[in-house]
C-alpha positions as CSV (number, residue, x, y, z in Angstrom):
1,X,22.9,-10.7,-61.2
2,X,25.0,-11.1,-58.0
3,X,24.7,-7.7,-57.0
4,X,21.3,-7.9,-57.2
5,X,21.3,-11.1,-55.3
6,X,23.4,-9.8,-52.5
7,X,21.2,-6.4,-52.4
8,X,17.7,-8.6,-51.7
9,X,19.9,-10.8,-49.0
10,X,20.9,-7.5,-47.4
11,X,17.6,-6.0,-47.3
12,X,16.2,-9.5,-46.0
13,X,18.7,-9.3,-43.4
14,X,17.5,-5.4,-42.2
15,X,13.9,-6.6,-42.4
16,X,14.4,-9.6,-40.1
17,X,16.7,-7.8,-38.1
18,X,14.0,-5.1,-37.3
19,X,11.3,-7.8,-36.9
20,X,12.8,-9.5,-34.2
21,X,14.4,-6.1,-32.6
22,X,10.6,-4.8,-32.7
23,X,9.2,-8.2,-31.3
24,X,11.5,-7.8,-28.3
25,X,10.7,-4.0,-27.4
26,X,6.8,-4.9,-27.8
27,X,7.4,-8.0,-25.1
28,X,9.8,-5.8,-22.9
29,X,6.7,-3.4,-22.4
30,X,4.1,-5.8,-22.2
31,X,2.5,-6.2,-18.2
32,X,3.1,-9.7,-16.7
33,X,-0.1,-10.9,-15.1
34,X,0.1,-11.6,-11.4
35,X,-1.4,-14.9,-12.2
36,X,2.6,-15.6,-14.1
37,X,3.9,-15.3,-10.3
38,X,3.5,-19.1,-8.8
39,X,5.1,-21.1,-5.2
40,X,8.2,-22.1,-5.7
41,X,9.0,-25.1,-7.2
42,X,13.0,-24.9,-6.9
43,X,14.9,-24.7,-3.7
44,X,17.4,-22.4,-2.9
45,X,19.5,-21.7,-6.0
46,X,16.8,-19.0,-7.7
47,X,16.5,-17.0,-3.8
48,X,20.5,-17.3,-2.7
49,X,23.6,-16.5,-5.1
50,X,26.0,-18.7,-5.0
51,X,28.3,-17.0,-3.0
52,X,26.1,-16.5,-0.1
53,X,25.5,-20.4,-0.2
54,X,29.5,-21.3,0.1
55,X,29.2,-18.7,3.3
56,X,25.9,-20.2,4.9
57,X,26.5,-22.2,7.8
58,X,24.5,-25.4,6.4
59,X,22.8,-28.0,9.1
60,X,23.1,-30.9,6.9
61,X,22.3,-33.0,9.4
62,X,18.5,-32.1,9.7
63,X,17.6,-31.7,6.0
64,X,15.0,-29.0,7.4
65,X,14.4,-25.6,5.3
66,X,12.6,-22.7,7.5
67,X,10.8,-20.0,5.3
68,X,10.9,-17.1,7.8
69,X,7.4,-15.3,6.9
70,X,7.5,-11.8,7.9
71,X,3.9,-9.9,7.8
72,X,4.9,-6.4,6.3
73,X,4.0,-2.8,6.1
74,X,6.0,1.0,6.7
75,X,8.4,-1.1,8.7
76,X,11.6,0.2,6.7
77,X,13.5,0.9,9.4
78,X,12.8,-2.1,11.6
79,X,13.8,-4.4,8.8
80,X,17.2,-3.0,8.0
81,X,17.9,-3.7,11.8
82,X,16.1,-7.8,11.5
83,X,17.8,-9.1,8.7
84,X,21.0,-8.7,9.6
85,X,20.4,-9.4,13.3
86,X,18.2,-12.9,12.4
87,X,20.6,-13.7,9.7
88,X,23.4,-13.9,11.9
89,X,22.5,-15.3,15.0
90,X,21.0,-18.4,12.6
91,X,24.2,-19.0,10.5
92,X,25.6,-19.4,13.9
93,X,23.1,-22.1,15.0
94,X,23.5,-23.4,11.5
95,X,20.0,-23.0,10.3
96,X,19.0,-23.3,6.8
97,X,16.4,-20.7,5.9
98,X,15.5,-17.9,3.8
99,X,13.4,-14.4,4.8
100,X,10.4,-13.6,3.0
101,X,8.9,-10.3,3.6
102,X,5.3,-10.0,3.3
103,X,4.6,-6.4,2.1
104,X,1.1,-5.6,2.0
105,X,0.1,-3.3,-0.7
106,X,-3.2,-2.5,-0.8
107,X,-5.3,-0.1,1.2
108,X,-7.2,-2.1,3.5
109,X,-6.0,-2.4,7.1
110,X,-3.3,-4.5,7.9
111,X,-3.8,-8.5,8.1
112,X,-1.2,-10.2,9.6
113,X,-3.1,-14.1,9.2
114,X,-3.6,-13.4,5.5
115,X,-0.3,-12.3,4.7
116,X,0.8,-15.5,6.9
117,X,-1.5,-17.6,4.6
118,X,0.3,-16.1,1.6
119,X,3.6,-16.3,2.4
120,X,2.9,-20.6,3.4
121,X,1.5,-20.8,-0.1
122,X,4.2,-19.6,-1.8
123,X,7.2,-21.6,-0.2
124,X,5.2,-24.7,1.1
125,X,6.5,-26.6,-2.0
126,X,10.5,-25.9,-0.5
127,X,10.3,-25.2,2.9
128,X,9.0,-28.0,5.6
129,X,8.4,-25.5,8.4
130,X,8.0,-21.4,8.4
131,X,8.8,-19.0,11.3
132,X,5.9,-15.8,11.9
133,X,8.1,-13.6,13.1
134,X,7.3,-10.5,13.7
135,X,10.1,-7.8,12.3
136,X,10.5,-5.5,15.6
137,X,11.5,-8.8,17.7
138,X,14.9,-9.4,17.7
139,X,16.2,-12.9,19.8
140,X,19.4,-12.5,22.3
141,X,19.8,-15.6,23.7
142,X,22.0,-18.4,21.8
143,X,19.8,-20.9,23.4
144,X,16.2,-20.1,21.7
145,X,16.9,-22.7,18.9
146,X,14.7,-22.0,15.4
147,X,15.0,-26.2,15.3
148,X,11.9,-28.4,13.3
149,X,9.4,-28.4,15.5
150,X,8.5,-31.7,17.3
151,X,5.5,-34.1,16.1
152,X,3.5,-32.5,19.6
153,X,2.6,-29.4,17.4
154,X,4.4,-25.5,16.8
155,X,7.2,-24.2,18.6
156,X,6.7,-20.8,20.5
157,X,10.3,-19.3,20.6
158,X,8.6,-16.0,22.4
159,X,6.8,-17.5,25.1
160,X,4.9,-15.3,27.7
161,X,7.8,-15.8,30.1
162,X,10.0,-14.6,27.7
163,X,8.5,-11.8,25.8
164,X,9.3,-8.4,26.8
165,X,5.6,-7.5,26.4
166,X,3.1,-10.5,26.7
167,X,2.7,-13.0,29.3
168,X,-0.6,-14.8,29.4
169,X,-0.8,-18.6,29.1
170,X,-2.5,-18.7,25.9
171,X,-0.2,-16.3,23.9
172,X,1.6,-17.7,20.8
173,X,2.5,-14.5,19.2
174,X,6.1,-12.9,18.3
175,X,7.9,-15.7,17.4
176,X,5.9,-19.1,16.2
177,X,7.3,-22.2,14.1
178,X,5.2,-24.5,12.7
179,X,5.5,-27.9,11.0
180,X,4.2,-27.8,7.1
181,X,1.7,-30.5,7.5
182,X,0.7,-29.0,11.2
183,X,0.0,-25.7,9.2
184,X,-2.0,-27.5,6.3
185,X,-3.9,-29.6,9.3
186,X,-5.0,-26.6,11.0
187,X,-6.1,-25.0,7.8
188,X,-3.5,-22.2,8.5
189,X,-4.6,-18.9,9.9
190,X,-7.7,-16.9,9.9
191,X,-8.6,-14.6,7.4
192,X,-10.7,-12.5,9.1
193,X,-8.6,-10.1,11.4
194,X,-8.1,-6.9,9.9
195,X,-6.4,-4.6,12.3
196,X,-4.2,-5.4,15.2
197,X,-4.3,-7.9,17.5
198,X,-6.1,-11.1,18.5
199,X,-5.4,-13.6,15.3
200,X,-2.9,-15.3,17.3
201,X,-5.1,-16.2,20.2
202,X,-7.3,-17.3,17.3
203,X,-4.7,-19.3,15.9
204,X,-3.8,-21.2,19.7
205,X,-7.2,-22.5,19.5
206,X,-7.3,-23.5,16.0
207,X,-4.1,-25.9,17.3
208,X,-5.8,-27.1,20.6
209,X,-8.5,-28.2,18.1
210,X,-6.5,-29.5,15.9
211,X,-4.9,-32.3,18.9
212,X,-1.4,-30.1,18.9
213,X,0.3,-28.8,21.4
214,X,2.4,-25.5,21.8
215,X,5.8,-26.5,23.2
216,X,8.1,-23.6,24.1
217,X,12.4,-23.6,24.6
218,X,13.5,-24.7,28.3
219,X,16.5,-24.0,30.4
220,X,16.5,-20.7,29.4
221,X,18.5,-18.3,31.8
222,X,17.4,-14.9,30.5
223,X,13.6,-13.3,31.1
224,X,11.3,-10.8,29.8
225,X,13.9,-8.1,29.9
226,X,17.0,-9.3,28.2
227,X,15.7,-12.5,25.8
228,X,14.3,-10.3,23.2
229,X,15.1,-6.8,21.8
230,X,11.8,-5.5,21.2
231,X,12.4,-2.2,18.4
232,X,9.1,-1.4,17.9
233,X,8.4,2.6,18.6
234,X,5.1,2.8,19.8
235,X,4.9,6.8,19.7
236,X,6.4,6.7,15.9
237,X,4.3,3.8,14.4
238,X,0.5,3.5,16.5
239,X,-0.9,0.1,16.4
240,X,-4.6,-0.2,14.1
241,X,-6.6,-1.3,17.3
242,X,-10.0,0.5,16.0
243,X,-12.9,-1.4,16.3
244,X,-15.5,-0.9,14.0
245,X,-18.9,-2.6,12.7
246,X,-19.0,-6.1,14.7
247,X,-15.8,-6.5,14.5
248,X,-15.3,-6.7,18.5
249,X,-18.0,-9.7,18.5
250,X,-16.8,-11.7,15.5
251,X,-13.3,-11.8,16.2
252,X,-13.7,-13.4,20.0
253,X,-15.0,-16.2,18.0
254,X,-13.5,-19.0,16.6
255,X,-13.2,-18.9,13.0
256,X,-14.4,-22.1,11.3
257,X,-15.1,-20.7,7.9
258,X,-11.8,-18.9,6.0
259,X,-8.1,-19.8,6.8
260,X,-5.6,-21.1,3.7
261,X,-8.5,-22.4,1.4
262,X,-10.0,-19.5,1.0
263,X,-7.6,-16.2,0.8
264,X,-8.0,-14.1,-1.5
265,X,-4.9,-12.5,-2.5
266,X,-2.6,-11.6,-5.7
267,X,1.1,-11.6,-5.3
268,X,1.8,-8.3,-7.6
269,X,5.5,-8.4,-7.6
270,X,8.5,-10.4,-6.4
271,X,11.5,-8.6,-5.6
272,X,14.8,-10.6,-4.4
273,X,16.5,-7.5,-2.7
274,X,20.0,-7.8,-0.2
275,X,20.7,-5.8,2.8
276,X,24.0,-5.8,4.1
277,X,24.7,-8.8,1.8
278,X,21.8,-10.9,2.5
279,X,19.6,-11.9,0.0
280,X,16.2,-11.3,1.0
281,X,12.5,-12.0,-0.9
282,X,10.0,-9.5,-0.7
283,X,6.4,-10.7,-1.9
284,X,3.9,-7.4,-2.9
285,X,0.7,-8.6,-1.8
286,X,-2.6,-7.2,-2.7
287,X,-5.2,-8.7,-0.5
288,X,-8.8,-8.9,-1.3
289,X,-11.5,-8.3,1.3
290,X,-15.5,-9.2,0.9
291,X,-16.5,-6.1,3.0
292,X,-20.4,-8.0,2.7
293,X,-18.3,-10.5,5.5
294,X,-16.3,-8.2,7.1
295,X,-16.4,-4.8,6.6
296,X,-14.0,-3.6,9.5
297,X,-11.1,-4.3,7.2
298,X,-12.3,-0.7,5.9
299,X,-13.4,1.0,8.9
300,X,-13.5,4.3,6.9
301,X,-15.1,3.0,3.6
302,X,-12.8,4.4,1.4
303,X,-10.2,1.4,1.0
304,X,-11.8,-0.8,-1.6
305,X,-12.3,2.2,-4.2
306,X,-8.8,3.2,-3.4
307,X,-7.4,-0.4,-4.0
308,X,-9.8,-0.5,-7.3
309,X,-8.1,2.1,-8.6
310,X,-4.8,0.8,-7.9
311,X,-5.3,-2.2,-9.6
């Protein structure tokens, strides 16, 4: 009677046992939904190990967090040369942040705003101001502080009589920081620039209308030629400056219709990757283009197939 007893415990035991083992290798395979990734909701301590935190220079003084949003794609190279570079000269300036790289994934051109508009989704909840910053600009001089912006409106760390490239009044590209509630106010950026180039200018007069003003660093000794490090190779990696469709028309307009409402996006994947030692977060983004409202984000008319396949 006992060893009968002990037999139907053992083969209760190997039956549950393979239950649960089975339960575990069905879940391991299963595909996470995009919609499981969500913002974050905790600061730092799921994005920066522990050790990293105890060597972070920490400004404990402000209480500010900058999420440095970094609009992404083939820039491999440029970005194992930024994140050590940025990293750096911040500690030193004792700036808490954390670099998000916005990887676009799909095949429709490249759009900087909406990865912009992403990227503010997912941290707003942590971080009280993001940096754009563009990954082939690289600062040099101590004195261009990545501080909270003032209550006047976004601060333009690569003003035109500092960039290495652009100098018109009106320019607030390279390097931009802006206030979480200036960002929300102004609805954030523009969805409809596909391609490179003029979202920016798009974006200084969505903060003129907004009653905010673009301040810019002062007392600054250096110039065009030695305040930045500008890596990008322009022979190796062409700028996307096709025009196509009414594109050329639309975009000299100001866009009163999409901006952080209304992009349509997935985040695929989150990686937390390091390089040299630094913890970095890089966001796979699939975004989603209406080419009934803008069909230049598929000037050849092959991206949306593609990216339907890939999904």
């Amino acid at each position: 009677m006992k060893m009968a007893n002990i037999s139907t415990i053992n083969w209760l035991f190997v039956c549950g046992l393979s239950f649960c083992i089975g339960a575990i290798a069905v879940l391991s395979f299963m595909p996470l939904s995009s919609d499981c990734i969500c913002p974050l909701k905790n600061p730092l301590s799921s994005l920066i190990g522990e050790e990293q935190a105890k060597e972070n220079v920490i400004n404990m003084e402000s209480g500010h967090k900058m999420a440095i949003l970094v609009p992404f794609r083939d820039r491999f190279e440029e970005l194992l040369q930024f994140v050590p570079h940025l990293t750096k000269f911040l500690r030193k300036q004792g700036v808490e942040h954390h670099i998000f790289v916005l990887n676009q994934v799909d095949r429709f051109r490249f759009n900087r705003a909406s990865l912009i508009n992403v990227g503010f989704h997912f941290t707003s909840d942590v971080y009280d101001y993001i940096a754009m910053h563009d990954v082939d600009l690289l600062p040099l001089n101590k004195d261009l502080l990545y501080e909270y912006p003032s209550s006047l409106g976004p601060l333009h760390i690569a003003g035109p009589k500092l960039h290495p490239k652009y100098h018109y009044d009106n320019f607030v590209g390279g390097i931009l920081l802006v206030r979480r509630e200036h960002f929300n106010q102004m609805n954030g950026m523009s969805n409809q620039y596909w391609g490179w180039g003029l979202e920016d200018d798009e974006f200084f007069v969505r903060i003129r209308d907004a009653g905010l003003q673009v301040t810019r660093p002062q007392n600054i000794k250096t110039g065009i030629n030695d305040t930045f490090s500008h890596i990008h190779n322009r022979h190796h990696r062409k700028r996307d400056t096709q025009k196509c469709f009414n594109q050329k028309e639309m975009t000299r307009k100001r866009d009163h219709n999409t901006g952080l409402n209304n992009v349509n996006y997935k985040i695929l994947k989150v990686h937390d990757l390091s390089i040299d030692k630094i913890n970095i977060t890089v966001l796979n983004i699939l975004l989603d283009c209406d080419v009934n409202k803008t069909p230049w984000c598929d000037c050849s008319g092959t991206a949306a197939a593609a990216s339907a396949v890939q999904t």
